[in-house]
GULO-169855 format. One line per field, with one value per residue (C-alpha): residue number from 1; x, y, z. Coordinates in pm, whole numbers, padded with zeros to 5 digits. Layout:
BEGIN
i <- (NUM | ...)
east <- (X | ...)
north <- (Y | ...)
up <- (Z | ...)
REM end
This chain:
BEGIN
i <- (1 | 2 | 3 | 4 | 5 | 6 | 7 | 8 | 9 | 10 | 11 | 12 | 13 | 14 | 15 | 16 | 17 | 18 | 19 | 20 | 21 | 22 | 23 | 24 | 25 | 26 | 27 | 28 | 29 | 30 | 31 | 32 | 33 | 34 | 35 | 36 | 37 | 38 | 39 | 40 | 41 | 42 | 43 | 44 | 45 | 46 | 47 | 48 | 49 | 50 | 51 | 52 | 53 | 54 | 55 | 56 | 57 | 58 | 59 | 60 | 61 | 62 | 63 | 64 | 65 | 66 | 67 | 68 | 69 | 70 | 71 | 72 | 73 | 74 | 75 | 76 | 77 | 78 | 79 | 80 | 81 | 82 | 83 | 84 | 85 | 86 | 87 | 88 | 89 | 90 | 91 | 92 | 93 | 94 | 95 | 96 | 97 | 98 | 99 | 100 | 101 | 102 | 103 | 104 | 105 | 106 | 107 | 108 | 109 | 110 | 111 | 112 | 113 | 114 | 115 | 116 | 117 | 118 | 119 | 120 | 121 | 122 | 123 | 124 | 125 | 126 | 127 | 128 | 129 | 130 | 131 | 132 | 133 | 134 | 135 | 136 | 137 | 138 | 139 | 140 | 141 | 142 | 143 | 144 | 145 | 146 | 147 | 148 | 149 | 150 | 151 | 152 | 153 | 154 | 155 | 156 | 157 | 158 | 159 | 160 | 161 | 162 | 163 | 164 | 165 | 166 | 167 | 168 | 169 | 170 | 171 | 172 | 173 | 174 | 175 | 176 | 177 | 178 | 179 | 180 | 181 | 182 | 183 | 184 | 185 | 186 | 187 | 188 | 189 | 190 | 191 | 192 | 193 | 194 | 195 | 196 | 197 | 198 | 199 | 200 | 201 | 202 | 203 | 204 | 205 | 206 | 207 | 208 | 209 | 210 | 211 | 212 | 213 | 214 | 215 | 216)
east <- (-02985 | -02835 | -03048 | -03139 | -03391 | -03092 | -03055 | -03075 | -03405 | -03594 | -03610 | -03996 | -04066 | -04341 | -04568 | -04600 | -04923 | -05108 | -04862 | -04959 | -04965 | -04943 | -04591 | -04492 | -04636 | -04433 | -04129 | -04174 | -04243 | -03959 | -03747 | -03858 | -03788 | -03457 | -03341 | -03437 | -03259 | -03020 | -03243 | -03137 | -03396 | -03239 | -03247 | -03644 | -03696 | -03567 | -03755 | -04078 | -04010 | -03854 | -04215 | -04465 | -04775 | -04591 | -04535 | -04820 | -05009 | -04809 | -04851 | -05217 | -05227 | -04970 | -05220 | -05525 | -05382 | -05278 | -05621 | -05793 | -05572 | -05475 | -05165 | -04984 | -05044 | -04668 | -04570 | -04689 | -04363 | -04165 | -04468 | -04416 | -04013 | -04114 | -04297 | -04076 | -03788 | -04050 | -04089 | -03747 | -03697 | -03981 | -03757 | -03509 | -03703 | -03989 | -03798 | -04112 | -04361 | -04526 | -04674 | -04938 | -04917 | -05230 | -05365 | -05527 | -05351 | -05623 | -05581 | -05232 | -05301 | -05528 | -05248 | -04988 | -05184 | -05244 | -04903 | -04840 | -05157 | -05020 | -04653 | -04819 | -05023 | -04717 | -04518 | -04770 | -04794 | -04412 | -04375 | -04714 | -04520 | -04171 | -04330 | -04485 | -04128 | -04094 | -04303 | -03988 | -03921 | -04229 | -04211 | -03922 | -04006 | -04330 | -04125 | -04271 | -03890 | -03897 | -03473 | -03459 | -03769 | -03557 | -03274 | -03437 | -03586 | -03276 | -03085 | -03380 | -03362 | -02998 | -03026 | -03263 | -03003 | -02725 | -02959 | -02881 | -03140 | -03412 | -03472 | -03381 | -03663 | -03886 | -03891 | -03860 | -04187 | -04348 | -04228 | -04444 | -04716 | -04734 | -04967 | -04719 | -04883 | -04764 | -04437 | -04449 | -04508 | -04237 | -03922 | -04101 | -04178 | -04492 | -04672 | -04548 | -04169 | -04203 | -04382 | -04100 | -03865 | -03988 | -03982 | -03642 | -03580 | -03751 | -03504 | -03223 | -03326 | -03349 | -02992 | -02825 | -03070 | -02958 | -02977 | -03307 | -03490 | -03351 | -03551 | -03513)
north <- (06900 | 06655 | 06568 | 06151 | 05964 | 05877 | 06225 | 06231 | 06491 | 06239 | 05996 | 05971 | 06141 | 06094 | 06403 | 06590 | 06601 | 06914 | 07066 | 07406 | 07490 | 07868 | 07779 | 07676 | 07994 | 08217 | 08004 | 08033 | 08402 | 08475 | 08281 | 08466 | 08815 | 08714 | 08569 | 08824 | 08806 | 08499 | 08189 | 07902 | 07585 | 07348 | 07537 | 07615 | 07234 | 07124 | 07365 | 07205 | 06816 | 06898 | 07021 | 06803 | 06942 | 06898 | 06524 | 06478 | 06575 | 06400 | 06054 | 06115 | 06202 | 05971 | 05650 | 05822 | 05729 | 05395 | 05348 | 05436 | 05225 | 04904 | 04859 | 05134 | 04921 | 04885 | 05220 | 05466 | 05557 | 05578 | 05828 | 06062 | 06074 | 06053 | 06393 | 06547 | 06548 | 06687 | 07003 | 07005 | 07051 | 07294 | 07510 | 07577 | 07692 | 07886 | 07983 | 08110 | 07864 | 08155 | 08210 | 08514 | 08767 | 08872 | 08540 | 08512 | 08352 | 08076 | 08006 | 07883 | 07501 | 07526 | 07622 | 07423 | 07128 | 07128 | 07154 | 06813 | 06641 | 06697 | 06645 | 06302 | 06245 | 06285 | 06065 | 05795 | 05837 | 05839 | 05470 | 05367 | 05437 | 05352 | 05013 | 04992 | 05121 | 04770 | 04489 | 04249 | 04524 | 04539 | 04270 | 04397 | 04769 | 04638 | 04476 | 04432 | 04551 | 04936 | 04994 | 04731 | 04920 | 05206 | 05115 | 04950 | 05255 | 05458 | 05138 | 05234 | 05575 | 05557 | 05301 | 05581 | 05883 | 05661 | 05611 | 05788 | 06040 | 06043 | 05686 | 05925 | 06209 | 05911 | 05719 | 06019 | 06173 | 05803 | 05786 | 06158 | 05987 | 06188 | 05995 | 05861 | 06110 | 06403 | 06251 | 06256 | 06595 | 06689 | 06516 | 06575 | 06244 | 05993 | 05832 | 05473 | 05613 | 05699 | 05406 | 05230 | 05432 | 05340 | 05012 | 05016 | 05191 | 04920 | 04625 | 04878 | 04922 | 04528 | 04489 | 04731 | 04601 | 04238 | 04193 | 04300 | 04148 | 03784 | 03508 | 03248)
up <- (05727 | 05966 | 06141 | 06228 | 06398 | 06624 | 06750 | 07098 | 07069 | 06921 | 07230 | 07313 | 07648 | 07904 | 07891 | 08210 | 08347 | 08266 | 08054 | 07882 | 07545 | 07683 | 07759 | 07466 | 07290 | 07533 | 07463 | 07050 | 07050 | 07329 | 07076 | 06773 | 06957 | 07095 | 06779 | 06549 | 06214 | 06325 | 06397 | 06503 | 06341 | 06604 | 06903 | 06825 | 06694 | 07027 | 07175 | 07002 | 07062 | 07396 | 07521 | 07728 | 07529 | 07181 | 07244 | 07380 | 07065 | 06883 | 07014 | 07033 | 06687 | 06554 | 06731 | 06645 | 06229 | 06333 | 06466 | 06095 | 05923 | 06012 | 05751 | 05980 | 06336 | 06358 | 06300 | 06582 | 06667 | 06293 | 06251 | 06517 | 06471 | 06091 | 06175 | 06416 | 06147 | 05869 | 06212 | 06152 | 05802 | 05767 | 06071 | 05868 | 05562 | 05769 | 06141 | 06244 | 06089 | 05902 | 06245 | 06205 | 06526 | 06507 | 06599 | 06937 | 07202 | 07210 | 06858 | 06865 | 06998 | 06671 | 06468 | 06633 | 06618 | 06235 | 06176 | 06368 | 06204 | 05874 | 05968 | 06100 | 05772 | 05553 | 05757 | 05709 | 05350 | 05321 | 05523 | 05271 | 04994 | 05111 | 05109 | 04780 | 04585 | 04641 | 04732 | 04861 | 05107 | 05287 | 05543 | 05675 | 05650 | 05906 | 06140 | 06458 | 06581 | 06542 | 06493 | 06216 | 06039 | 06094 | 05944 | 05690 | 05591 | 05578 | 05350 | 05113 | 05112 | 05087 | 04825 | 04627 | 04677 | 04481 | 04152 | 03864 | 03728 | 03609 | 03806 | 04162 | 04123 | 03963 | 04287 | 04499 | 04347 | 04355 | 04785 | 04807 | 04646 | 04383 | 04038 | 03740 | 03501 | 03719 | 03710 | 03339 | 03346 | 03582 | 03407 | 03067 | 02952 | 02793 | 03127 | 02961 | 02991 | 03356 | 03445 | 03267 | 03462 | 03808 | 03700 | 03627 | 03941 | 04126 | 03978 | 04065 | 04433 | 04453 | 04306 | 04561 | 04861 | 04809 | 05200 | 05242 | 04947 | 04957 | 05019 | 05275)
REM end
């Protein structure tokens, strides 16, 4: 997966006015035939965020969370590119989104739609907890200026990829939001040792973030 928020697909478009989910069902299935046993995730993914309707109900999901909670009010936009890479990643595990044929045609907006909403959701939770991995980050990860909250994010989660285990999969369950006694379980451990460990992860992400957790 190489995918970035700087890929060119991920520009936000201006939906066209009464764009059809119909044609983006023909265009999935006429994909899925024609592809058969060789998919190609980035042809269909582009096929997805390329589409009026798509990004449409995207953005209208992506402010309709913003609305309900006012700690994401800066982050409409990470959101929806947040999501459309989480479209992407589930492409290339699921080409066909475990799409079931013998859906009506009118239930695939239905479908199509929960997939963004929870693409959406996740997103949101990610940038919540991206946040709370460490306190000193937050004000920047918030910024009002959306490329320095990107980048920021992608120092942090850069910054995470270079610890050592067990302090990696502690933080990177803690990002998915996933409770400290579940983490126990998962890397075998007391819940005092894994709380110790994302503390410890914490001073570690603060040592190789010096930039972004200084103090003026």
């Amino acid at each position: 997966m190489t995918l970035t928020k700087n890929d060119s697909a991920l520009a936000f478009r201006t939906p066209a006015a009464g764009a059809d989910w119909r044609d983006l069902r023909r265009k999935f299935l006429r994909t899925i035939r024609h592809e058969g046993d060789a998919p190609n995730y980035r042809r269909r993914w582009a096929m997805f965020v390329d589409h009026p309707w798509y990004q449409r109900e995207l953005r209208r999901i992506a402010a309709y969370l913003v609305r309900r909670d006012a700690r994401l009010a800066a982050w409409e936009e990470d959101i929806a590119q947040d999501a459309m890479l989480l479209l992407a990643r589930k492409l290339e595990r699921l080409p066909d989104l475990n799409y079931d044929f013998r859906r009506t045609e009118r239930s695939f907006p239905g479908w199509l739609g929960t997939i963004i909403t929870n693409d959406c959701r996740q997103a949101a939770r990610r940038l919540r907890r991206a946040c709370l991995v460490n306190s000193d980050l937050t004000p920047l990860l918030i910024a009002p200026d959306a490329q320095a909250r990107s980048d920021a994010r992608l120092d942090v989660l850069a910054a995470i990829e270079d610890l050592q285990e067990p302090f990696r999969t502690v933080v990177a369950l803690h990002m998915q939001s996933v409770p400290v006694e579940e983490i126990a379980r998962s890397i075998s451990t007391s819940r005092t040792n894994a709380y110790r460990l994302l503390q410890n992860a914490r001073r570690q992400l603060r040592r190789r973030l010096p930039d972004h957790t200084a103090h003026g």
